[in-house]
Residue frames as a rotation matrix with the C-alpha (Angstrom) as fourth column:
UNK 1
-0.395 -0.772 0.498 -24.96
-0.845 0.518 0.133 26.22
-0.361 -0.368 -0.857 11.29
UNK 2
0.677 0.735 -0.038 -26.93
-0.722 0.654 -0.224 23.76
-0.140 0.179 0.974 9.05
UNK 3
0.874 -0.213 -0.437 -24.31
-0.105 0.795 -0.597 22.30
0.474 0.568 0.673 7.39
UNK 4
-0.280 -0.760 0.587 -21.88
-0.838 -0.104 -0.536 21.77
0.468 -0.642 -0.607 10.63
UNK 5
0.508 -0.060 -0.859 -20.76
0.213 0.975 0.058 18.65
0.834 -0.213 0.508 12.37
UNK 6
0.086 -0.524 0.847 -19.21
-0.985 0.084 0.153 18.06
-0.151 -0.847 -0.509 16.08
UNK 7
0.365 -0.114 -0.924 -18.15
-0.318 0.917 -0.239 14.34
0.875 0.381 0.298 15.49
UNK 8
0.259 -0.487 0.834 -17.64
-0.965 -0.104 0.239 13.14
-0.030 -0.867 -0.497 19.00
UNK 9
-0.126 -0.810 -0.573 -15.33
-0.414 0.568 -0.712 10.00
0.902 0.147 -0.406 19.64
UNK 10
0.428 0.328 0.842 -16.49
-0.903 0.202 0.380 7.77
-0.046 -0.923 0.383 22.68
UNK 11
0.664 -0.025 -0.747 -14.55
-0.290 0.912 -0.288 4.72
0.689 0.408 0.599 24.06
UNK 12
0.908 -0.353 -0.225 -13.04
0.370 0.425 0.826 3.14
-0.196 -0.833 0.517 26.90
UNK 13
0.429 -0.870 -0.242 -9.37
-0.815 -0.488 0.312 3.86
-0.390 0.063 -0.919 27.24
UNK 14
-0.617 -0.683 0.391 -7.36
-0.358 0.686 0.633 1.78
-0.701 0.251 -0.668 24.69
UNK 15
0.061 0.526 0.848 -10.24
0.548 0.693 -0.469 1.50
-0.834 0.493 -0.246 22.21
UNK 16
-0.388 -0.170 0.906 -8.84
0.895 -0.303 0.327 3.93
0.219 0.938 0.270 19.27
UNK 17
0.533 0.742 -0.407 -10.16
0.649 -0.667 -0.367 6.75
-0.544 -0.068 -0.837 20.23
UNK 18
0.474 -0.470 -0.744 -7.45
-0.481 -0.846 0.228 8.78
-0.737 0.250 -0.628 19.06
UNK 19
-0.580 -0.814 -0.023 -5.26
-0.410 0.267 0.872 6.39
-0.704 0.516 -0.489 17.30
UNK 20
-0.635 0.429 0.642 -8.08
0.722 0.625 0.297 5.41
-0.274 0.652 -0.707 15.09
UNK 21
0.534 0.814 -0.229 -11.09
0.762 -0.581 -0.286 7.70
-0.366 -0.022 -0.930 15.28
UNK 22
0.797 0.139 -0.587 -9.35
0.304 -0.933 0.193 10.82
-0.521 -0.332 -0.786 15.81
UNK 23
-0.091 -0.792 0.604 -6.65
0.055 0.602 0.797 9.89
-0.994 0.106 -0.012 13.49
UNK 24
-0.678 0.359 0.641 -8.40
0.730 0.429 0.532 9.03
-0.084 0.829 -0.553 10.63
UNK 25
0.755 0.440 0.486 -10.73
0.645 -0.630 -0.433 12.04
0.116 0.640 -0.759 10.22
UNK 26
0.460 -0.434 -0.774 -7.93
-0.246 -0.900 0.359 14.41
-0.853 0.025 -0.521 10.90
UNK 27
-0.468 -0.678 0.566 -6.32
0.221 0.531 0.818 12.56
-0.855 0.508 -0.098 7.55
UNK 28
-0.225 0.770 0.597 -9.71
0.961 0.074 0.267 12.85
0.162 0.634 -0.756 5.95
UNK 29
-0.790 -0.249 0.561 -9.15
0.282 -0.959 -0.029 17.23
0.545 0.135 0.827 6.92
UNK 30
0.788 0.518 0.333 -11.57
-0.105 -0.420 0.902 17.44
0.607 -0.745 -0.276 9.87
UNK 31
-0.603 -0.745 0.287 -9.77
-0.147 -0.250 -0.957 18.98
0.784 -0.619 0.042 12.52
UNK 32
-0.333 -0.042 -0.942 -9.69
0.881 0.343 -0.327 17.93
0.337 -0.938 -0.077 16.15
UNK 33
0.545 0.530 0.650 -11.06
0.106 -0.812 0.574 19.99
0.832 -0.244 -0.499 18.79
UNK 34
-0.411 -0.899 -0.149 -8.43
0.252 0.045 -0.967 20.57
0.876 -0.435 0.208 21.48
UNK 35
0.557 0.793 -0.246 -9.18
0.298 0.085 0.951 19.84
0.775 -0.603 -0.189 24.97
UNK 36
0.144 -0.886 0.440 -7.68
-0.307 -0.463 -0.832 20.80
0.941 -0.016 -0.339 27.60
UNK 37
0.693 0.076 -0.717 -6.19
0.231 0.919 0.321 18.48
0.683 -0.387 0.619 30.89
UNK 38
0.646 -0.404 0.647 -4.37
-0.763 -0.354 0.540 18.71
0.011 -0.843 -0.537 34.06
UNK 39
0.898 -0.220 0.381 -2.81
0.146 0.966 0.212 15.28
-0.415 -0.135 0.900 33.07
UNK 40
0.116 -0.973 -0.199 0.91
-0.383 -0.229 0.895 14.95
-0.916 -0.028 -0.399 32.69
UNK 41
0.499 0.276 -0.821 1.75
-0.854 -0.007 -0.521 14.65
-0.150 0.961 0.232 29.34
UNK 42
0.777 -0.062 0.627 2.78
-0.036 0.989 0.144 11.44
-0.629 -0.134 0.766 27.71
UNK 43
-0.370 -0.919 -0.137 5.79
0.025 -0.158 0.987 10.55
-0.929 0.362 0.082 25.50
UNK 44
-0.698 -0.016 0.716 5.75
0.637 0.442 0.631 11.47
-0.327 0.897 -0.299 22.61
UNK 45
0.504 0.859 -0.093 2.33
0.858 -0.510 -0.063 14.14
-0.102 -0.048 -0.994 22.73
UNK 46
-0.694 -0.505 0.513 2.42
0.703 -0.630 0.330 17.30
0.157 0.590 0.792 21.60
UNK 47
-0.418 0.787 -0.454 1.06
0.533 -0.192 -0.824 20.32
-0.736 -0.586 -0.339 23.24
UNK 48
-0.117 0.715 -0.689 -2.12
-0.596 -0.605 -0.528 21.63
-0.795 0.349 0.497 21.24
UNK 49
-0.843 0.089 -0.531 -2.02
-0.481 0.317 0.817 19.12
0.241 0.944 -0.225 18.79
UNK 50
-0.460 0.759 -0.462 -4.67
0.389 0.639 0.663 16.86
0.799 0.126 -0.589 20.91
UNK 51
0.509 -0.002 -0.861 -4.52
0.843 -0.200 0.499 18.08
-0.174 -0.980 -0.100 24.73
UNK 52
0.146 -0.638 0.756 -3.29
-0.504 -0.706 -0.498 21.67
0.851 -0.308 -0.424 26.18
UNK 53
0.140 -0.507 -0.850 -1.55
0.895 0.431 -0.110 20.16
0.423 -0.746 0.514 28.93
UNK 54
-0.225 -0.212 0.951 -2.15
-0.092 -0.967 -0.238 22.89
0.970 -0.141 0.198 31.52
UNK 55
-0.927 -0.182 -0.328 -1.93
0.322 0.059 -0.945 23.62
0.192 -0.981 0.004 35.78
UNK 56
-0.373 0.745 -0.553 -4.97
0.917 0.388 -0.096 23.64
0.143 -0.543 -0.827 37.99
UNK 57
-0.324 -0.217 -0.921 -5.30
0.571 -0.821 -0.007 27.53
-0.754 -0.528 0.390 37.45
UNK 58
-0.846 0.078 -0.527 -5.72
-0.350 -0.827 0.439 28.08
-0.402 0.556 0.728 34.17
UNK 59
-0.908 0.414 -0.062 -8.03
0.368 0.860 0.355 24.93
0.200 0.299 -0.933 33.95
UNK 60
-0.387 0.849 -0.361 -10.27
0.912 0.295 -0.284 26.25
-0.135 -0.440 -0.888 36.00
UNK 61
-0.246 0.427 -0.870 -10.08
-0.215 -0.899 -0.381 30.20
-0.945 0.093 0.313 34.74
UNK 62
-0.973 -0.174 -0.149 -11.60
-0.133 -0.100 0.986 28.70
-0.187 0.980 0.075 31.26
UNK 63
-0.064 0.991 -0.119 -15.18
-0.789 -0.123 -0.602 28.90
-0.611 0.055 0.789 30.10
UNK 64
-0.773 -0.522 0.360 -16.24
-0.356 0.827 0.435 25.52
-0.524 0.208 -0.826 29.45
UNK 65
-0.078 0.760 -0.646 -18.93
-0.722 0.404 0.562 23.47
0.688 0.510 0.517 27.48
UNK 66
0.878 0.427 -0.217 -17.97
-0.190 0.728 0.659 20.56
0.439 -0.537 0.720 29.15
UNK 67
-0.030 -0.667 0.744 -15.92
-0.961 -0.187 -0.206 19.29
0.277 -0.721 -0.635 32.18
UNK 68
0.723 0.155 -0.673 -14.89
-0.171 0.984 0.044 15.77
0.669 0.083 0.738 33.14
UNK 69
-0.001 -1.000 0.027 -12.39
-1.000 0.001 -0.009 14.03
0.009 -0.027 -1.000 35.34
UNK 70
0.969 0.079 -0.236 -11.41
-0.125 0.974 -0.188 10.75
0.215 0.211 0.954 34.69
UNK 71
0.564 -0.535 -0.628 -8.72
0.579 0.799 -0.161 8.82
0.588 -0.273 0.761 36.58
UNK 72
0.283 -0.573 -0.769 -7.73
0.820 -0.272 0.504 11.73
-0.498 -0.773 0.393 38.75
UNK 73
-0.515 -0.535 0.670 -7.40
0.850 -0.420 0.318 14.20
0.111 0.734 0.671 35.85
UNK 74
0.083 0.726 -0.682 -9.49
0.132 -0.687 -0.715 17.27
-0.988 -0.030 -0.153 35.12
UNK 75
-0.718 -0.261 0.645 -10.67
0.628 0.158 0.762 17.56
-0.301 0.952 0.051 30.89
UNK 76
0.287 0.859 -0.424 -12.66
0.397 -0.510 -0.763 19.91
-0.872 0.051 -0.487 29.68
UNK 77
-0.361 0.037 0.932 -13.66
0.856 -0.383 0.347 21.59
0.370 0.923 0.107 26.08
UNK 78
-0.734 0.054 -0.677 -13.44
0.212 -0.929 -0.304 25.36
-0.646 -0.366 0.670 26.17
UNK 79
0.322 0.854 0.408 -16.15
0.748 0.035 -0.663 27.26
-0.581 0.518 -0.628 24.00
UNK 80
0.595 -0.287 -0.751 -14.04
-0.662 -0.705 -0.254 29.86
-0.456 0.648 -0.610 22.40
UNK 81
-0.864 -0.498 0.073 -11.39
-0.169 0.423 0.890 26.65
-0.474 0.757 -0.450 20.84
UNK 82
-0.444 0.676 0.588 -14.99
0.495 0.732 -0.468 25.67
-0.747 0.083 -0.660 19.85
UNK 83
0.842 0.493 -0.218 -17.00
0.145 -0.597 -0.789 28.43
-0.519 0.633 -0.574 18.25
UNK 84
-0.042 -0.767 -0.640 -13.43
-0.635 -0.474 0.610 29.59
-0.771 0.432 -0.467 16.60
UNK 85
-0.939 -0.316 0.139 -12.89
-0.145 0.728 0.670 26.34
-0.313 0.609 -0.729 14.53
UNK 86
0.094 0.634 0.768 -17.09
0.954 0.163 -0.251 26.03
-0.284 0.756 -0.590 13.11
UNK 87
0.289 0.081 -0.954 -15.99
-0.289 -0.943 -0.168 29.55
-0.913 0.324 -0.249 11.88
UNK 88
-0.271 -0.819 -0.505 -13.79
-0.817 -0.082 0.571 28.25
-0.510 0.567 -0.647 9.81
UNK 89
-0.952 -0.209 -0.225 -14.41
-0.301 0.781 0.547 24.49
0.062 0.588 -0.806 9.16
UNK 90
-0.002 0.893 -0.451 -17.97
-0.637 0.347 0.689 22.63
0.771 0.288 0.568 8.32
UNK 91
0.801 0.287 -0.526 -17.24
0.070 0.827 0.557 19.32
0.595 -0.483 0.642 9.88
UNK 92
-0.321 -0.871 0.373 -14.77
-0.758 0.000 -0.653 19.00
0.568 -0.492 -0.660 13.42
UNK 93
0.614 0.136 -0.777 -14.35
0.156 0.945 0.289 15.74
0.774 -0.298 0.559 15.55
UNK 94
-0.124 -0.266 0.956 -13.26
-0.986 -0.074 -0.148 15.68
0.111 -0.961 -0.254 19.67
UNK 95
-0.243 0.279 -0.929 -12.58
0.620 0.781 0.072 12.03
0.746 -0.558 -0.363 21.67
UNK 96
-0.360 0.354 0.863 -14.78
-0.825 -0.553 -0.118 12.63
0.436 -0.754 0.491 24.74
UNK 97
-0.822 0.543 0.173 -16.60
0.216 0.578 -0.787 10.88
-0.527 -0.609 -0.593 27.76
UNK 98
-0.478 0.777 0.409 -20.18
0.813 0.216 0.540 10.22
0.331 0.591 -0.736 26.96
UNK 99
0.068 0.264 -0.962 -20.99
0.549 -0.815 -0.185 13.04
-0.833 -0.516 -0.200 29.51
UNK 100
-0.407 -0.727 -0.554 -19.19
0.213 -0.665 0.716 15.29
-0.888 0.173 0.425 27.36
UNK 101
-0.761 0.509 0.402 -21.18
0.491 0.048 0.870 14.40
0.423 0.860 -0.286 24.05
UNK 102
0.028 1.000 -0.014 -24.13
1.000 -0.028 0.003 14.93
0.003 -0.014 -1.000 25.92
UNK 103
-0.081 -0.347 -0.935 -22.58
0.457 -0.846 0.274 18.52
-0.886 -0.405 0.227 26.83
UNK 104
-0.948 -0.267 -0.175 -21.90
-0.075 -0.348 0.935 19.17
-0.311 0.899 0.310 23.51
UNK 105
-0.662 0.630 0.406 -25.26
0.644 0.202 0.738 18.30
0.383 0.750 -0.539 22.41
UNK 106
0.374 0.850 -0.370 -27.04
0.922 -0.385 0.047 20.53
-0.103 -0.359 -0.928 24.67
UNK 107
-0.125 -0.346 -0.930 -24.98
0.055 -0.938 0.342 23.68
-0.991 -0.008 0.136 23.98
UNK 108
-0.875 -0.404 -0.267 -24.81
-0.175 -0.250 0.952 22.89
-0.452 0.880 0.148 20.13
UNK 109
0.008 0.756 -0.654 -28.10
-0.994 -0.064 -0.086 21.20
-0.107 0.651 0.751 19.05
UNK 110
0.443 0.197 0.874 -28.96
0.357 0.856 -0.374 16.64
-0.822 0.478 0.309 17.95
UNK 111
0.955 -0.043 0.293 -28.63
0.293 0.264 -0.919 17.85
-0.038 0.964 0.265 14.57
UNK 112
0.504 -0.857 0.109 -24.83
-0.674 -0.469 -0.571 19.40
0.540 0.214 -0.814 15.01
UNK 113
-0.336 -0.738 0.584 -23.20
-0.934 0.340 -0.108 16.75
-0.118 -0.583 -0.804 17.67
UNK 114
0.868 0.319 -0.381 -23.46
-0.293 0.948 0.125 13.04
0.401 0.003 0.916 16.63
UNK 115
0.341 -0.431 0.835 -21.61
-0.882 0.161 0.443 10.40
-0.326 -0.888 -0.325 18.51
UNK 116
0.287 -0.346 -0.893 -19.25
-0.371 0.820 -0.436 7.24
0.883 0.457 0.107 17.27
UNK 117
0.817 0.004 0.577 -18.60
-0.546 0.327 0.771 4.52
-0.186 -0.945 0.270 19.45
UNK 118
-0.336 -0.622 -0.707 -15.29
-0.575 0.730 -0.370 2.42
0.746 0.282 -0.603 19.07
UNK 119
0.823 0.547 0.152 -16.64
-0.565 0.764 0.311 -0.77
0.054 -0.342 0.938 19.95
UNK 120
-0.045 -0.729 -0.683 -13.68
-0.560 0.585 -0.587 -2.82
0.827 0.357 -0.434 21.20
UNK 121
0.702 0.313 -0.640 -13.66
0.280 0.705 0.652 -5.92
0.655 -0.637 0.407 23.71
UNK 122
0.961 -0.064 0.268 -12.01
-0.257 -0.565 0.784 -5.20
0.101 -0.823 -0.559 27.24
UNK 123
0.553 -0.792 0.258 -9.34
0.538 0.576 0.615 -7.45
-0.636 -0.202 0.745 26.67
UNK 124
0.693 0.402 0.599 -8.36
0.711 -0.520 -0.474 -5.42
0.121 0.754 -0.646 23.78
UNK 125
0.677 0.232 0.699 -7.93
0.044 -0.960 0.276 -2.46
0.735 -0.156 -0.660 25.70
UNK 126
0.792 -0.582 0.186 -6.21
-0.253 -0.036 0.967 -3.64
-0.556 -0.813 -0.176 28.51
UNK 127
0.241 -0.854 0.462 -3.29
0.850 0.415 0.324 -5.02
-0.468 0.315 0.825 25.82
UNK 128
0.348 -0.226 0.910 -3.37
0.766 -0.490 -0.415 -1.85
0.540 0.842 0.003 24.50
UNK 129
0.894 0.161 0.418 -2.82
-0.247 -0.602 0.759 -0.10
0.374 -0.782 -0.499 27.34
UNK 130
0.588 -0.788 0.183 -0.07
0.025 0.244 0.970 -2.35
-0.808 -0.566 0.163 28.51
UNK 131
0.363 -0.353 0.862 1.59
0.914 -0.044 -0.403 -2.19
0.181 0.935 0.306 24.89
UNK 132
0.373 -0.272 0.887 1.90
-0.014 -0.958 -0.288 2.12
0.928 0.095 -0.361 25.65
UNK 133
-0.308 -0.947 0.086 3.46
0.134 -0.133 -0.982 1.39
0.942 -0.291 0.168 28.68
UNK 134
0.495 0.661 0.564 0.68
-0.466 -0.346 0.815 2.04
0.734 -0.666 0.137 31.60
UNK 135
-0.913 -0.312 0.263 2.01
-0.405 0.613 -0.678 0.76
0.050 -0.725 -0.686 34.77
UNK 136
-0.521 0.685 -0.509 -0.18
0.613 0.716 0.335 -1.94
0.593 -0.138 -0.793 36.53
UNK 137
-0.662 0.556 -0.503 -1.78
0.607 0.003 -0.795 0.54
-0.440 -0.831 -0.339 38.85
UNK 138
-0.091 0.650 -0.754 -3.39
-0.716 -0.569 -0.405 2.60
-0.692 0.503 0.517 35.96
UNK 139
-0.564 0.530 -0.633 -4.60
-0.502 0.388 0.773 -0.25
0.655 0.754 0.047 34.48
UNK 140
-0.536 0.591 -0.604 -6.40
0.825 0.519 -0.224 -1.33
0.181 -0.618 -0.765 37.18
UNK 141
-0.617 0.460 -0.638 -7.69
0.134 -0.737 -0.662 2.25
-0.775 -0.494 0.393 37.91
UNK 142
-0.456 0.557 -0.694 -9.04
-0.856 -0.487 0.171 2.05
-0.243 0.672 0.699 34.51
UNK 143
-0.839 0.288 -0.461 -10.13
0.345 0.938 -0.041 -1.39
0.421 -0.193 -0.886 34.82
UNK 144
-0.630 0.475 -0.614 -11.92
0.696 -0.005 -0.718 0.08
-0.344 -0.880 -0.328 37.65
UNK 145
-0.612 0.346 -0.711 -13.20
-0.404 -0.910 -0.096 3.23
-0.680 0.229 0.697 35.65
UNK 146
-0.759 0.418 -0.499 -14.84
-0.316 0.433 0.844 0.57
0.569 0.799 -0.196 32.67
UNK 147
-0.699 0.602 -0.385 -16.98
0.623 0.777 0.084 -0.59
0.350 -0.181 -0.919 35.48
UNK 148
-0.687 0.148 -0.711 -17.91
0.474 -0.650 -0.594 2.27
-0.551 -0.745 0.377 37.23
UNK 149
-0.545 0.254 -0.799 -18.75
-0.539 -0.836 0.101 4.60
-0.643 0.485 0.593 34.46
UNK 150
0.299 0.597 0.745 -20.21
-0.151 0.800 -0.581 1.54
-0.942 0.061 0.329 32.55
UNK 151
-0.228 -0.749 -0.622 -17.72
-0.541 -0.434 0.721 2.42
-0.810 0.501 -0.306 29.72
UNK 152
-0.819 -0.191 0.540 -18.74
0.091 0.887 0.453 -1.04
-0.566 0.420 -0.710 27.19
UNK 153
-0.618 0.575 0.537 -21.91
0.640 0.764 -0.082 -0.22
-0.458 0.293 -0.839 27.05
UNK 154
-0.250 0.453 -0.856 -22.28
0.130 -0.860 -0.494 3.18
-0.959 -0.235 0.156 25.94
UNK 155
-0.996 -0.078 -0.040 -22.46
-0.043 0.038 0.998 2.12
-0.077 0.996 -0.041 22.28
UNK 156
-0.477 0.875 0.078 -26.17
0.871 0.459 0.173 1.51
0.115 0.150 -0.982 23.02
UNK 157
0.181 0.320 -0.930 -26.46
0.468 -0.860 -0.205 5.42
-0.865 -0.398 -0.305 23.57
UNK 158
-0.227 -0.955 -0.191 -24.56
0.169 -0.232 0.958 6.35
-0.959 0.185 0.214 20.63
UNK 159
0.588 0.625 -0.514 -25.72
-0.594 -0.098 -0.799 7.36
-0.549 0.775 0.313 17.05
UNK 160
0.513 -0.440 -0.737 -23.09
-0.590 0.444 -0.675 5.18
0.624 0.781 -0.032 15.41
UNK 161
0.693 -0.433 0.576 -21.06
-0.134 0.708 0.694 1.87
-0.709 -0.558 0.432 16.68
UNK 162
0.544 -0.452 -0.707 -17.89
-0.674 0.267 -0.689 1.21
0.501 0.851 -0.160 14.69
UNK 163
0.950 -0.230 0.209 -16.46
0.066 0.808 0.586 -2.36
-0.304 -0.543 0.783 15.68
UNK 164
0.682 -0.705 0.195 -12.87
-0.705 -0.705 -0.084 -1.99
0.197 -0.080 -0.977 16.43
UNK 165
0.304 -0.575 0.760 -9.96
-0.766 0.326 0.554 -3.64
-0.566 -0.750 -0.341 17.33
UNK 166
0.636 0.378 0.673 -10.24
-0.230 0.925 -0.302 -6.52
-0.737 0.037 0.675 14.82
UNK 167
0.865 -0.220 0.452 -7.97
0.483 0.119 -0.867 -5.74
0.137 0.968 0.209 11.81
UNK 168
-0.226 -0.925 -0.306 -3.96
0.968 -0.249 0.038 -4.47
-0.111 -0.287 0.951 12.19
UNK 169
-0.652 0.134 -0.747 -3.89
-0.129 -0.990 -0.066 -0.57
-0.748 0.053 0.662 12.64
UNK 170
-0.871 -0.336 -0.359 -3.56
0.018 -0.752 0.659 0.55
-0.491 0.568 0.661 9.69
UNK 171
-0.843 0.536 0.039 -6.30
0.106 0.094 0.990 -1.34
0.527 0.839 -0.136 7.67
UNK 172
-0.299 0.659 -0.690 -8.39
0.897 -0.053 -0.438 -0.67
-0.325 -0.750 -0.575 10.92
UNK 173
-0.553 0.214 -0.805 -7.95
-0.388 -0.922 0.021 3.38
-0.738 0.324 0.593 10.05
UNK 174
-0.831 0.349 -0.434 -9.16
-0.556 -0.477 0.681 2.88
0.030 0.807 0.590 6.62
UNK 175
-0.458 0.874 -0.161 -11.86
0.812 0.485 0.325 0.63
0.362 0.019 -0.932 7.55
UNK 176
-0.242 0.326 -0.914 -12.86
0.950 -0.111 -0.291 3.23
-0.196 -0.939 -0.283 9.67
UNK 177
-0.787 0.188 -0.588 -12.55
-0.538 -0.674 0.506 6.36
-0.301 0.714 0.632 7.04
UNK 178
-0.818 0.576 -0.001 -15.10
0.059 0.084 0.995 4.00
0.573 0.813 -0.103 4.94
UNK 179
-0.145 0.842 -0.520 -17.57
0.985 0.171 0.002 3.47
0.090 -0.512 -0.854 7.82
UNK 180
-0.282 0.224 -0.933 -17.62
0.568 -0.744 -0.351 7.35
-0.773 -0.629 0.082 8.18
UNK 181
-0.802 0.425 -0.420 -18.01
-0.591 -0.667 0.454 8.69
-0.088 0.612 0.786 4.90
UNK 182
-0.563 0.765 -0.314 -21.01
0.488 0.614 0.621 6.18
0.667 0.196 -0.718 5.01
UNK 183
0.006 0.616 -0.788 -22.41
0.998 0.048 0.046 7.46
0.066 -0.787 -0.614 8.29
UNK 184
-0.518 0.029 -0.855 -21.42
0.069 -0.995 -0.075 11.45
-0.853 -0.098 0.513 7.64
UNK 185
-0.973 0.194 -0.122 -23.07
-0.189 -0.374 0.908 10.95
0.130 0.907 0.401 4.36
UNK 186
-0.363 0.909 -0.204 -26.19
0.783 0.417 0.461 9.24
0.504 0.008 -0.864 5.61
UNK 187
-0.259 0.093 -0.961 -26.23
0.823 -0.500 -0.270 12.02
-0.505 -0.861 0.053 8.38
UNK 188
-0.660 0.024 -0.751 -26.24
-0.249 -0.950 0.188 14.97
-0.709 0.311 0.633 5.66
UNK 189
-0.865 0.492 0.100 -28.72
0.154 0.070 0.986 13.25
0.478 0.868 -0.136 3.68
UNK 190
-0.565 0.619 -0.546 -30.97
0.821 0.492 -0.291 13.01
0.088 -0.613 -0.785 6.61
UNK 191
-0.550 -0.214 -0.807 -30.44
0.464 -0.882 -0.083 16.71
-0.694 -0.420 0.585 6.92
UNK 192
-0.961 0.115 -0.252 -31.55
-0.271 -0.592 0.759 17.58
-0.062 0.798 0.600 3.20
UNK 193
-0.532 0.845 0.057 -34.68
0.658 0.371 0.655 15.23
0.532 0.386 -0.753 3.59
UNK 194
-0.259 0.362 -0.896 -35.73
0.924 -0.177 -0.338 17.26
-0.281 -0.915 -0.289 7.07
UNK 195
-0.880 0.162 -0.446 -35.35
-0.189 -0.982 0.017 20.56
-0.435 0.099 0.895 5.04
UNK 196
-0.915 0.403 -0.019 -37.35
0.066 0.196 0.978 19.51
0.398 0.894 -0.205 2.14
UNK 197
-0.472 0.794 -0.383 -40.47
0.692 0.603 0.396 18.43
0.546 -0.078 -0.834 4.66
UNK 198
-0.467 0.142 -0.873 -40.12
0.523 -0.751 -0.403 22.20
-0.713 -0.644 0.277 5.90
């Protein structure tokens, strides 16, 4: 598994995780890792494309990596959608909680699970949030989840920070394709020096 990636996607709710991050390498032909959620789907979502959207039964007969709940939900990455897809592909990419990276890194390895932050300001988030339609009491429960979970500041944990939020969508995505083939390319050089010094 040298030359595998887990690309994991960290960020408050309303900072791009999907519509940017998770977006933009699936464009650039890394597939998504598909989590699966007790949350009611949203308009517009599509099951298996990001989320199985499944009932408190089958959630809980799956063998997980990692498990999360966040705003009342239950999320969790199975390990057979996992191992199936680095059969197949080199590099795959998942939005997760930071928990969840860390999961991933201890089942997979540092050198196979790196971590992007979308760095975006709170205010941000909360217009994005009301923009998709959140009522006011789930933005206040996530309000309430940015403090709790310390949600802003996990970019200091992170192997990569990409500042978000600043430029219209679109030219956001491609800002955000260039900052990764920069950081997936530094990441696989890093890889060839480490062999060499074996």
């Amino acid at each position: 598994m040298a030359n595998k990636h887990i690309w994991c996607i960290i960020g408050p709710s309303g900072s791009g995780k999907t519509t940017v991050g998770l977006q933009s390498l699936n464009e650039l032909g890394i597939p998504g890792i598909v989590s699966y959620t007790t949350r009611k789907r949203r308009p517009g979502e599509i099951d298996g494309q990001i989320y199985y959207f499944v009932d408190e039964k089958e959630f809980n007969s799956l063998k997980k990596i990692e498990n999360v709940d966040y705003a009342g939900n239950h999320y969790c990455i199975a390990s057979e959608e996992v191992e199936k897809k680095l059969k197949d592909y080199d590099d795959l990419c998942v939005c997760v909680a930071y928990d969840g990276y860390e999961d991933l890194k201890n089942y997979f390895g540092q050198d196979i699970v790196k971590s992007i932050f979308m760095d975006v300001d709170q205010k941000t988030c909360i217009d994005r949030l009301i923009t998709r339609g959140a009522p006011p009491e789930v933005i206040a429960e996530r309000k309430k989840q940015f403090i709790e979970a310390d949600e802003f500041n996990n970019g200091n944990r992170c192997d990569f920070v990409y500042k978000g939020g600043i430029l219209p969508f679109e030219e956001d995505k491609e800002a955000f394709k260039k900052f990764f083939g920069e950081i997936a390319a530094k990441v696989r050089e890093e890889k060839v020096q480490k062999t060499k010094k074996l």
